[in-house]
C-alpha positions in Angstrom: 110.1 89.3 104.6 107.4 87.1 103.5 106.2 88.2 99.5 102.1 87.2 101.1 100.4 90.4 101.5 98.3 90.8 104.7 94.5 90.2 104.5 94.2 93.4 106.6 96.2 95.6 104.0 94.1 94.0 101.4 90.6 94.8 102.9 92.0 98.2 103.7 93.2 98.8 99.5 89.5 97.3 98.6 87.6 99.5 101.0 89.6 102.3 100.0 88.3 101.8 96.0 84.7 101.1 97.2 84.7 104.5 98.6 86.4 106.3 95.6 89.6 107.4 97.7 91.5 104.8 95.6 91.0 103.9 91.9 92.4 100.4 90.5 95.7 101.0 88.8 97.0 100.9 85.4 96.6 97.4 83.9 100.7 97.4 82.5 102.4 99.6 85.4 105.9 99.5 83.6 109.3 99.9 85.7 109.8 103.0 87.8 106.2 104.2 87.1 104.3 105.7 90.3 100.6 104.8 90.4 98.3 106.6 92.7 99.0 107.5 96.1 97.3 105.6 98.9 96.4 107.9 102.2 96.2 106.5 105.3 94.5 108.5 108.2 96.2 109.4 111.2 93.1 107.5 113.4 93.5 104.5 110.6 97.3 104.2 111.0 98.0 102.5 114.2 95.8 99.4 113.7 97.5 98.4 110.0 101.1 99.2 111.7 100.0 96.5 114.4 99.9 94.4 111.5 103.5 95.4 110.5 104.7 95.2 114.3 103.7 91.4 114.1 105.4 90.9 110.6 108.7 92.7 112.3 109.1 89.8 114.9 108.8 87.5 112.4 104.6 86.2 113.0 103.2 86.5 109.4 100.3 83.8 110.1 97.3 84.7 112.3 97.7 84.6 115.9 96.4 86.0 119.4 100.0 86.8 120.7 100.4 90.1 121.8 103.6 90.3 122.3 107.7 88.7 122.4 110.2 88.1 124.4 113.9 89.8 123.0 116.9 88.3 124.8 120.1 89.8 124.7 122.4 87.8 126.8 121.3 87.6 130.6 119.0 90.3 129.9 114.8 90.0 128.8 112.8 92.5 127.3 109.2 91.7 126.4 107.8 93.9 123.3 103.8 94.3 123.2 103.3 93.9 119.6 99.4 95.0 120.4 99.9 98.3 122.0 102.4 99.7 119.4 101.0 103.2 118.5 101.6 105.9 115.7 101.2 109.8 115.6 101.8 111.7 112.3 103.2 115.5 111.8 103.9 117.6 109.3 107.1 115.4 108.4 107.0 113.7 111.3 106.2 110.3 112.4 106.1 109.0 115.8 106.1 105.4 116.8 105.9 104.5 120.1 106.4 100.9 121.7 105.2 99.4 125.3 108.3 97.1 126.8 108.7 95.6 129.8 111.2 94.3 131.9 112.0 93.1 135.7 113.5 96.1 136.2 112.1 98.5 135.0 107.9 97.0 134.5 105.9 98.3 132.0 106.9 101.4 130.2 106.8 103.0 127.1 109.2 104.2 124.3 108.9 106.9 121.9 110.8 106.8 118.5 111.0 110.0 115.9 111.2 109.5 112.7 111.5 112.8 110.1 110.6 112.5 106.6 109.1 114.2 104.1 106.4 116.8 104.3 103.5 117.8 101.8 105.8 120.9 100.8 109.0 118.8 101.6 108.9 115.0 99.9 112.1 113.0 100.5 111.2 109.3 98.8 111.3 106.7 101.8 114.6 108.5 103.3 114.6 109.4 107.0 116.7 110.3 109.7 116.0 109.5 113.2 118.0 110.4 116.9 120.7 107.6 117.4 118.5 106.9 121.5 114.9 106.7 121.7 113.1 108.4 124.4 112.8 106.0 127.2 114.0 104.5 130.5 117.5 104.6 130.3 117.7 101.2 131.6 115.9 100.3 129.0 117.9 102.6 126.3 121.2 101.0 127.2 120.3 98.1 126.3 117.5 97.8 123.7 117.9 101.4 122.2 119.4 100.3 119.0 116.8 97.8 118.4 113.9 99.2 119.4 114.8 102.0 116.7 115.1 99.5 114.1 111.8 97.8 115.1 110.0 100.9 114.9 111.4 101.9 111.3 110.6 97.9 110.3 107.3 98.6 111.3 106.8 101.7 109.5 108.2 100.0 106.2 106.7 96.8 106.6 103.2 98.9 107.1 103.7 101.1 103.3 105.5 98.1 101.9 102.2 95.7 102.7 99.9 99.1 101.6 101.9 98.7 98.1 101.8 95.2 97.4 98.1 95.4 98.1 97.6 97.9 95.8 98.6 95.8 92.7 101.4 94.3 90.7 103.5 95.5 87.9 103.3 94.4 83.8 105.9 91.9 85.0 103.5 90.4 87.6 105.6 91.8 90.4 103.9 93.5 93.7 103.9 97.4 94.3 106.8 98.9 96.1 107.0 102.1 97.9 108.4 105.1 96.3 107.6 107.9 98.3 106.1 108.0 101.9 105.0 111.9 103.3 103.9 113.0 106.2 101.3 115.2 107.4 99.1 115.8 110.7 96.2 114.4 108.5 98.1 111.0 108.3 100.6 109.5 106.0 100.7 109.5 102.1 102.4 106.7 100.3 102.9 106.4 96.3 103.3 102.6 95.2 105.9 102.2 92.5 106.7 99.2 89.8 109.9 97.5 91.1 112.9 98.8 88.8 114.1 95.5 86.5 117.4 95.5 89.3 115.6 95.8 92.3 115.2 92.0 94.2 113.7 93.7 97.0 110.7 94.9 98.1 112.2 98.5 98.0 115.7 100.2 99.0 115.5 102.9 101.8 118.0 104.8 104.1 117.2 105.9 107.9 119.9 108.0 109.1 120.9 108.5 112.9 121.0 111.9 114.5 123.9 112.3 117.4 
């Protein structure tokens, strides 16, 4: 992952503090310590996960590409990074991806995340299904990574929020500590990086049979 932070997770951070939903954070954030939490609207999320989609397939400069090709042996899928959309629940996320392939043309596919809730926080752990909602052509296939696509997305999205928020007494960008989940949208607290961590942040997704 690339340690730039994204000019549209930046303007979003600034905008945020010009409105008073954000204040500036402490000038000597030491390890560990949680700084205030950043809240993204539900109608707000899905353009800054765009961002994140793009990040995913590895396009961290500017460009009007809307979406990449995945090749798995003799088979294609195409992956429109521009349509990639996100709905929020009570400890719920949903993040679904358009595809297409000869086969099967343009569909969609739906991937559940669960996490914590308001009354329910769980860090940045979640579970997920082990196949995402789809075609099954398309499952059979690309299930696996489509799954770990969306969760990149989602973590690339409150990883970039973090970093934009600030850096650390060490100099070091934000991290995600906690991400929740609510109808309203999605709350993330940005964290100084523990003195061990090389990272931008350690998380677990966990598969559901």
């Amino acid at each position: 992952m690339s340690g730039s932070v994204a000019g549209e997770y930046a303007t979003f951070i600034a905008d945020a503090r010009k409105l008073d939903r954000l204040p500036p954070p402490p000038e000597r954030l030491a390890s560990g310590q949680v700084t205030d939490s950043v809240f993204v609207r539900a109608k707000e999320a899905t353009g800054l996960l765009q961002v994140a989609a793009k990040r995913a397939a590895g396009l961290y400069r500017p460009t009007k590409r809307t979406e990449v090709v995945w090749v798995e042996g003799d088979s294609e899928l195409a992956v429109r990074m521009a349509g990639v959309q996100i709905e929020t629940d009570d400890g719920l996320v949903t993040v679904t991806i358009p595809v297409r392939c000869d086969q099967s043309g343009p569909v969609t596919v739906e991937v559940n995340f669960a996490m914590g809730a308001d009354d329910a926080p769980a860090g940045l752990f979640a579970s997920t299904f082990r196949r995402p909602i789809g075609p099954r052509l398309v499952i059979d296939t690309w299930g696996d990574a489509l799954v770990a696509y969306a969760w990149q997305c989602v973590l690339g999205m409150v990883a970039g929020l973090s970093a934009a928020v600030g850096k650390d007494s060490r100099g070091n960008l934000l991290v995600p500590a906690e991400i929740v989940a609510s109808k309203d949208g999605l709350r993330i607290v940005p964290m100084a990086r523990h003195r061990f961590s090389g990272s931008s942040g350690l998380t677990t997704t966990r598969r559901r049979s």
